[in-house]
C-alpha positions in Angstrom: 100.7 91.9 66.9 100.3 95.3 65.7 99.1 96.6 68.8 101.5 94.8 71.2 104.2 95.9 69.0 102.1 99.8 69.6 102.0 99.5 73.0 105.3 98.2 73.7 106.6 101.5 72.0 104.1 103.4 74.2 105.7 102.1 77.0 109.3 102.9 75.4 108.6 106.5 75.0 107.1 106.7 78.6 110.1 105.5 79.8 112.3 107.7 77.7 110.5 110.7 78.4 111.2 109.9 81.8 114.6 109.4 81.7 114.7 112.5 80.0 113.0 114.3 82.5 115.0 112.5 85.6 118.1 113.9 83.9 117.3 117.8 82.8 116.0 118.1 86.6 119.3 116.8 88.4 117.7 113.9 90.0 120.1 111.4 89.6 122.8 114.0 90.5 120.8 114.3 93.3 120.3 110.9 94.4 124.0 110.2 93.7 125.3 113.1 95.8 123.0 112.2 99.2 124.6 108.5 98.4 128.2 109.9 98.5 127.3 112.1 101.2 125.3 109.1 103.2 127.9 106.6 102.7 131.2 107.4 105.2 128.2 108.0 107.9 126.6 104.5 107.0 130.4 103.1 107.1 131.1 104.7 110.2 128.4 103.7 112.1 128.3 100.4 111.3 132.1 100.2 112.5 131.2 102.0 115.5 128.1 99.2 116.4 130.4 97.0 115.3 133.4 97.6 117.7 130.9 98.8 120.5 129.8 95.1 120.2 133.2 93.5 121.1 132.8 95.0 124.3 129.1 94.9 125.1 126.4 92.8 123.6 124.5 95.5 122.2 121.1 93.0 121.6 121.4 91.7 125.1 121.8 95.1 126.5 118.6 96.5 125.1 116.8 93.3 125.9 117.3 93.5 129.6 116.3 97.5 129.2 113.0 96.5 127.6 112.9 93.8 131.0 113.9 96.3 133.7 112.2 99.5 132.9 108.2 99.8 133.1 105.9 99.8 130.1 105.9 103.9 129.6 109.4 103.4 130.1 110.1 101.7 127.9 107.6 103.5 125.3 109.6 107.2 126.6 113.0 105.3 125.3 111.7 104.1 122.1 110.3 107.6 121.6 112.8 109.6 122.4 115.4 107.0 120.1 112.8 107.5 117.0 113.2 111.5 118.0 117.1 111.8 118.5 118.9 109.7 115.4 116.8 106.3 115.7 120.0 104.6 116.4 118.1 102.2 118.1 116.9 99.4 116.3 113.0 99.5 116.2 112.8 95.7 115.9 114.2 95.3 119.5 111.2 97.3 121.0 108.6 95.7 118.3 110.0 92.3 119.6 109.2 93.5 123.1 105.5 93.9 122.4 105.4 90.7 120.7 105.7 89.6 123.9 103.0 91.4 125.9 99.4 90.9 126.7 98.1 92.8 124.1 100.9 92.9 121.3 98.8 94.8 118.5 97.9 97.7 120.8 101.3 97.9 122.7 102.6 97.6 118.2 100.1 100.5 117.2 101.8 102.5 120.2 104.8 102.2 119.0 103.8 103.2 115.1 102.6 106.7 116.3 105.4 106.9 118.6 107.7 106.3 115.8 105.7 108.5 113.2 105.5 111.3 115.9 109.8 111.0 116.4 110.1 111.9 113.0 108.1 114.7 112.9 109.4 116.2 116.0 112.9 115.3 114.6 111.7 117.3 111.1 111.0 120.6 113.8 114.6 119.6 115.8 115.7 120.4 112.0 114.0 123.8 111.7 115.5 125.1 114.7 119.0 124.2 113.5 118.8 126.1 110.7 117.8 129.5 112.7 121.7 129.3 113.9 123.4 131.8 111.4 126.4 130.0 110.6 124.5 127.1 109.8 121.8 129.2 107.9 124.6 131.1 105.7 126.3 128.0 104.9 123.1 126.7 103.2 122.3 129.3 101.4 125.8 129.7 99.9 127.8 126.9 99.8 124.7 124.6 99.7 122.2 126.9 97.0 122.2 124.4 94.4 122.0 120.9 96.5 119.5 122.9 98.8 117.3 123.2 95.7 117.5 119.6 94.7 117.1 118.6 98.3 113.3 120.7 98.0 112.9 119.4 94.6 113.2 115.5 95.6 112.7 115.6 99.1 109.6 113.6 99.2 112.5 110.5 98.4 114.6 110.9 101.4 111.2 110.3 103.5 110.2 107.4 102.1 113.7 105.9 102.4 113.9 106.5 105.8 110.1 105.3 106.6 110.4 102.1 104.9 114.1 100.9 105.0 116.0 99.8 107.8 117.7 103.3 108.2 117.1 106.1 110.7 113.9 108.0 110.3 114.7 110.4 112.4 117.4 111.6 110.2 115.6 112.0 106.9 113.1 113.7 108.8 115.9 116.4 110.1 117.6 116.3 107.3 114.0 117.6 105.5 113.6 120.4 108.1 117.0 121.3 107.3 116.2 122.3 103.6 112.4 123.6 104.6 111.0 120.8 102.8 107.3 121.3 103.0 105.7 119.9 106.6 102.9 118.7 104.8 104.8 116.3 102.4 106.6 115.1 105.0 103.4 114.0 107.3 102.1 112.6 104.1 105.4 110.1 102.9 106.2 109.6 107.0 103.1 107.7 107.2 104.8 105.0 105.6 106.6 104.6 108.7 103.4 103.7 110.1 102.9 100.8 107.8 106.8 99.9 108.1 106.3 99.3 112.1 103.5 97.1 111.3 104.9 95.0 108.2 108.1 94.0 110.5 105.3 93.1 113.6 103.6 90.8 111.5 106.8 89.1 110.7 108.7 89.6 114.1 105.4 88.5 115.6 105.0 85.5 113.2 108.4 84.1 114.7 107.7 84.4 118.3 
């Protein structure tokens, strides 16, 4: 009992200490403010797909794409979609080679495709901030959420590599604030294992 009741404060303090820590170093500032500043983006897009759809079945649309245009065609869209925004859904194209003769391979293409979209897109980033009126902005205006951004990069990565939101964009958004390009190869390989984990599903129900 003793040492349950030892380790259960161990794992108190640990958690404490952390809090502690998540505090004093602005993280949950920080993860708050990129939620505020994410969300009329989020809420606007979704109304633009939304009304876009009333008009023309976006699904449909992309299906007959995938049906019309030849294989590197199709793997030139998908790239340059994972490079510019990745507004388009990646489960469309990972649907697509479901459906050819060699799904894994034609899958694995489009893991290093998507991988390779966010780094370019981290570089796209870079450039913008050589513009002085964007570079003088961020380093007034934006000093403190800049240093944040650097601090707690390594998050915005991983939530765009794993979650059903546009990698692309985090990985801009981390050239943006010179987040390390090491860091962000390292947490964009997730994206890797993302485009996989949805093929097995998406794959699974074909």
């Amino acid at each position: 009992m003793k040492l349950s009741r030892l380790r259960s404060n161990s794992t108190k303090s640990r958690i404490q200490l952390l809090h502690q820590y998540y505090s004093y170093t602005g993280f949950y500032e920080f993860v708050l403010l990129a939620l505020k500043n994410a969300f009329p983006y989020i809420v606007g897009f979704i109304a633009a797909i939304v009304t876009l759809n009333q008009f023309v079945d976006i699904n449909l649309t992309l299906e007959r794409v995938t049906q019309l245009l030849p294989v590197y065609g199709v793997l030139g869209f998908f790239f340059v979609s994972e490079t510019i925004l990745g507004l388009v859904p990646p489960e469309i194209f990972i649907a697509w080679s479901g459906n050819m003769p060699r799904p894994w391979q034609y899958l694995s293409i489009l893991a290093l495709l998507s991988y390779s979209g966010g780094l370019m897109a981290y570089w796209f980033g870079k450039c913008i901030t050589t513009m002085p009126t964007v570079h003088n902005y961020l380093e007034v205006k934006m000093a403190k959420q800049l240093r944040n951004s650097k601090k707690w990069g390594g998050i915005l990565i991983v939530i765009g590599a794993i979650l059903p939101l546009p990698f692309a964009v985090s990985c801009m958004t981390a050239g943006i604030i010179n987040y390390p390009f090491k860091s962000v190869m390292y947490y964009g390989s997730l994206r890797i294992i993302r485009i996989f984990a949805y093929g097995f599903v998406i794959f699974s129900m074909l």
